[in-house]
C-alpha angles and dihedrals in degrees: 000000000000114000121215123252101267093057095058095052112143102244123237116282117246095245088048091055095047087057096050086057098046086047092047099044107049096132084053095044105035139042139197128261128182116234113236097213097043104017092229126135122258124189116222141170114288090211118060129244099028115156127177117194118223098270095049082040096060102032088059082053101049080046090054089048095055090053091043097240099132115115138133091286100049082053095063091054089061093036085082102105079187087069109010134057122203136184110138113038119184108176105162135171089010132137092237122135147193093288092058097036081054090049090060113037092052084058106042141058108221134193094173130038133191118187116139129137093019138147084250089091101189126062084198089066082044093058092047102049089054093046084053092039083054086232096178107149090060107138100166128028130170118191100158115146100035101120118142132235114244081249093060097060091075091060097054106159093193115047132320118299109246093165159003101257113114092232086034092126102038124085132211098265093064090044093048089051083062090054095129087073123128111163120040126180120185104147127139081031126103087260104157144197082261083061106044088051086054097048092040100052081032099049111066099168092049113150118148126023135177110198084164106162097001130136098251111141099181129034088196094108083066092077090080089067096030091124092052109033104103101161127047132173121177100160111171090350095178142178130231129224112260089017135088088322119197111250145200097253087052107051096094095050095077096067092031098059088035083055086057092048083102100166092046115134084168135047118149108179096162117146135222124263127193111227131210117191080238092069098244112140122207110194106219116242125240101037136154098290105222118153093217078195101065095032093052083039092064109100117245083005104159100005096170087040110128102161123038126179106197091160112150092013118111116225133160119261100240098045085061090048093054091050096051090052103056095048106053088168092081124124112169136028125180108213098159121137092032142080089250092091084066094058120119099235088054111047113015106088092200093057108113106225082044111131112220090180088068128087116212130193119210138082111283102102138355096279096051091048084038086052092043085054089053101043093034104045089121094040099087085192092054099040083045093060100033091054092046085057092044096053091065086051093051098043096101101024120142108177125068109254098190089184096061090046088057096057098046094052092053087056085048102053094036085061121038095116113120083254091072117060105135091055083061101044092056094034082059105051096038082057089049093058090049107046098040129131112324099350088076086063087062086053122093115245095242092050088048090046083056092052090048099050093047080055096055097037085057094044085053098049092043107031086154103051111104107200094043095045076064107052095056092051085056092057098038097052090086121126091202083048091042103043104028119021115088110238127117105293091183082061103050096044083054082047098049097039088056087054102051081041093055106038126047101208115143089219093044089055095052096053092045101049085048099052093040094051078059099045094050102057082049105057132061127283081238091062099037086059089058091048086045099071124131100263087049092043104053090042082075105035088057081050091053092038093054089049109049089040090056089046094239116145097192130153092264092062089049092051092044089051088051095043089055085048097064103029089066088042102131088332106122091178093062088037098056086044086049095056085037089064108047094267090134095048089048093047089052090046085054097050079044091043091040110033096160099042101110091169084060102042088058095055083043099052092036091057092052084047095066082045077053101057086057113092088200104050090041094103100053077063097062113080122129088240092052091044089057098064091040095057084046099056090042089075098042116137089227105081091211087066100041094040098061090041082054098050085050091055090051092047096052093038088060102074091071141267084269094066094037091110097176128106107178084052103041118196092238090057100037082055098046090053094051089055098051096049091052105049077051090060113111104191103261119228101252141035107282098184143010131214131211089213141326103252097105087051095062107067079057091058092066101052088108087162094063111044092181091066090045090049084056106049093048091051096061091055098059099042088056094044096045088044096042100011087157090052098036111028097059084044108047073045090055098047095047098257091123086066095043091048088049089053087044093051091046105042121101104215086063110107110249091247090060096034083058091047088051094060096048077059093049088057107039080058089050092043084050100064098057117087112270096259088058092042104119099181102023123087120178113285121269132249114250123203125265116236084244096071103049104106 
């Protein structure tokens, strides 16, 4: 027999799993001491010699980073050169600042350095620190992103601000201590022309820069490392008004001193665009001015190039041909953002002059979106517009493509600020197409836990946001994603309660209430009180209410009547807001509206069982109306139903003759009646409830003076243990039940028949604790049902 995919997912390395504990236990593992110089808190091992190599020391970082757990403090844990070694640090988009960046570089010899898009704000105070850390050995350092608010400049800790430049406060003395570098990224920063002329006389070892969305104005400073410059990026270079504009007499510099970069393999010149879903495309002003034609035109121009990005940048057709054809090195071309990507010779494979060999990056068929997804995951513009053209690809899909999952995930999570809604949107609904219906059981479970944290994280930026609110739902309506894949399943119900409460959508409403009916049997009571509060709670209640009043009897009021169900499952607190707000007197109007709805009755009945199960909400029970109904399911053919009014009666019954207040429905004759139903009961084939404990079931244990409500209460027990003994038998043991059914089963005053019951219990436990080849009562658990499937 095949097994799926997900099944065949490779499980996680031991060394994979130990780091996962180490990163998911700090508060176990470590503890705070207060530093004696500074008086801030470090965090350091609990248990003494410890030491981590540099391999295990910087793969338990690059795990911290992937559960965002990496901050100032978590830094001064591997700032310890006694127990960590250090020598690359890639701490991106973290919220870590100039205290933990300091930790570690006066600890740590680097040769590569990660910081963008950090708290540290500044790559000036970046440069300094490492002047001051003697960080000489640095080969590779990032700081994009590091560009200060106008408020920040007042709080210069290293000199006063006298521009706008990123290095504007650091002098070439601190830039030339730094001369073993060889790889150098300060895009999206106010790196200037002034800059670039410093870093390109200081560096002497420069080989690859990034000055991607900078303010340099002129690359003629280049040309001093024109013989050893081997990689460029100027994406979206740009000028701003009233400083270092691009003129007239400059516009042909760009491509003249690019045409010099001899020794370049990479150039990447492509331009920002700005993207509407409607496929307009507006080109920014003020960019970077390079005529492609002329420069690809130069002969010779770029003999050692082997990767070119031209996106956004119009060229002729049969300029680019030529080029390609003279530089049959080349491995990569980034024609996104243009018509190039329809060319023939691009994108035909059955062109003659095609290369297969090249990977192109655009939007004229799946590789070259596929490729964009891969080059573009940090351009918002670029991954907007690649996963608009993939949606239309994976609309009909039907088999799990995990790589393209993947890349759609990176786009998404490089990109889940509010600034970036229509990568969302897209990201969504591209999810959406490849985790749908069966192909999410062919997907592993940590890509789908990917999937399913992007979601939340979207549906967090953008709450008001209707379609994609919905998209989310869409993905997240999944049995294999509810029941299987590892997320937070407390957050997503929150998530998906705020949205049923903020946008009225008919389909909206039938996804939410259906993942929500699942979430809540999965987190704890103490989380379904805080989802039961009176907003959420009357949300449902107007959704029940609407239906039962227009007579439809439709899958969204059965998972809203299942969502009510177990969110009041052991949860006072929801069920005393539930009877506040009218729920008894609904649920009565349903068993009045619906009289023959057995499906309906059970979810009824099991709801007021969990009221039931409340001392202090019992009396509101016992009224002789609601009695009526109560005597007459009893009696029900279907079990379900007669089972959970049972239970009721029992509950009720409990508190004792003396607070049985009702005189249409006597206590001789409710109890009776009970009787009666359960000694009916054949065990059905399947499991007909679940239970988060047993705790509810043992006051009813000691009721020795009503046999029926023991007789119940023992019945249950054993319908739940011999239908999920593997579930049920090692729980009713942990919480003492297996001590309270033994008294039952040896004391005289127990009825024989329960006596009798108790000891089938007794068994089944027994029977329980053999391995499963020696079991004699016990078969494997059933399956239940999944809401999904009930109508």
């Amino acid at each position: 027999m095949g097994l799926a995919m997900a099944d065949l997912e490779d499980p996680p390395t031991l060394l994979q799993c130990c780091m996962d504990y180490i990163c998911d236990n700090l508060d176990d593992l470590f503890f705070k001491v207060r530093a004696k110089d500074t008086d801030s808190l470090h965090l350091t091992f609990r248990q003494q010699d410890v030491f981590f190599h540099n391999e295990l020391s910087e793969l338990f970082l690059s795990r911290l980073l992937e559960k965002n757990k990496v901050n100032d403090q978590v830094l001064t844990l591997l700032s310890c050169s006694d127990t960590f070694r250090l020598r690359r640090v890639r701490v991106r988009n973290t919220p870590v600042g100039l205290d933990g960046l300091r930790a570690i570089l006066y600890n740590h010899k680097l040769i590569e350095l990660d910081v963008s898009n950090t708290n540290v704000k500044r790559a000036a105070s970046v440069i300094q620190l490492l002047y001051e850390s003697g960080q000489d050995n640095l080969q590779s350092l990032n700081v994009s992103g590091l560009q200060p608010h106008k408020q920040d400049f007042s709080e210069e800790p290293f000199g006063n601000f006298d521009g706008l430049g990123a290095f504007a406060t650091i002098n070439r003395t601190l830039v030339s201590r730094l001369r073993n570098i060889r790889c150098l990224n300060v895009s999206h920063t106010n790196f200037d022309t002034q800059d670039l002329e410093m870093v390109a006389s200081e560096l002497p070892h420069l080989e690859s820069l990034d000055i991607s969305k900078t303010y340099v104005s002129s690359l003629t400073p280049l040309l001093q490392c024109k013989h050893r410059l081997k990689s460029l990026s100027t994406y979206g270079v740009s000028a701003v008004q009233g400083r270092d504009n691009w003129d007239e007499d400059e516009k042909h510099s760009a491509e003249r001193v690019i045409a010099e970069l001899s020794s370049l393999r990479h150039l990447d010149i492509s331009t920002e665009e700005t993207f509407s879903v409607s496929g307009t495309f507006f080109a920014s002003q003020n960019q970077l001015r390079v005529n492609v034609d002329n420069l690809l035109s130069v002969p010779g121009v770029l003999p050692n190039l082997t990767s070119l990005d031209i996106s956004g940048r119009d060229l002729s057709e049969g300029t680019l041909l030529a080029f390609l054809e003279s530089h049959p090195q080349l491995v990569f071309l980034g024609v996104m953002m243009g018509p190039a990507c329809f060319w023939d010779f691009i994108w035909d494979e059955e062109y003659e002059g095609f290369r297969k060999d090249l990977r192109v990056t655009g939007e004229g068929n799946e590789a070259q979106i596929l490729e964009a997804l891969r080059q573009y995951s940090e351009r918002a513009v670029y991954v907007q517009k690649a996963l608009y053209k993939l949606f239309g690809r994976t609309s009909g899909m039907e088999h799990p493509r995990v790589d393209v999952i993947k890349l759609v995930v990176q786009g998404m999570k490089n990109h889940c600020d509010a600034k970036s809604l229509g990568v969302q949107m897209a990201a969504s609904a591209c999810l959406y197409n490849l985790t749908r219906h069966d192909i999410s059981k062919r997907v592993p479970s940590r890509d789908l836990s990917d999937v399913v944290n992007l979601t939340l994280k979207a549906m967090e930026v953008f709450p008001n946001h209707q379609q994609l609110q919905k998209n989310a739902l869409l993905t997240l309506c999944s049995d294999r994603i509810l029941q299987e894949v590892k997320f937070d399943r407390y957050r997503a119900a929150r998530l998906v309660m705020h949205c049923l409460c903020t946008h009225e959508d008919a389909t909206m409403h039938r996804m939410a209430v259906a993942i929500i009916s699942i979430l809540a049997a999965k987190i704890s009571t103490e989380q379904t009180a805080l989802l039961g509060t009176q907003n959420y709670l009357q949300k449902l209640l107007r959704i029940v209410k609407e239906k039962t009043e227009g007579q439809q009897v439709d899958i969204t009021l059965k998972f809203t009547l299942s969502a009510l169900w177990n969110l009041t499952d052991e949860s006072p607190s929801t069920c005393t807001t539930f009877v506040e707000n009218g729920g008894l007197e609904l649920f009565m109007q349903i068993l009045e509206v619906f009289p023959n709805e057995s499906n309906l009755h059970t979810k009824v009945l099991g709801l007021i069982n969990n009221i039931a199960e409340v001392r202090g909400l019992r009396k509101v029970l016992l009224r002789e109306d609601f009695m009526d109904y109560v005597k007459k399911l009893l009696v029900c053919d279907h079990i379900e139903v007669s089972y959970f009014a049972a239970g009721i009666v029992a509950h009720l019954a409990s508190e004792g003759r003396e607070h049985w207040n009702l005189r249409e429905h006597s206590w001789d004759q409710m109890l009776n009646t009970l009787l009666a139903a359960v000694r009916s009961w054949n065990n059905p084939t399947g499991e007909m409830v679940a239970y988060r404990s047993f705790h509810p079931f043992f006051p009813l244990l000691e009721c020795y003076t009503t046999p029926a409500v023991q007789l119940w209460s023992v019945w249950a027990m054993q319908h739940v243990c011999t239908k999920n003994p593997d579930r049920y038998c090692p729980m009713l043991i942990e919480e003492g039940g297996e001590e309270r059914v033994k008294h039952l089963a040896t004391n005289p005053a127990t009825a024989e028949e329960v006596r009798t019951l108790a000891a089938l219990v007794i068994e089944l436990l027994q029977d329980s604790k053999l391995p499963p080849r020696q079991r004699k009562l016990l078969k494997p658990a059933d399956t239940p049902g999944s809401p999904e499937q009930e109508e």
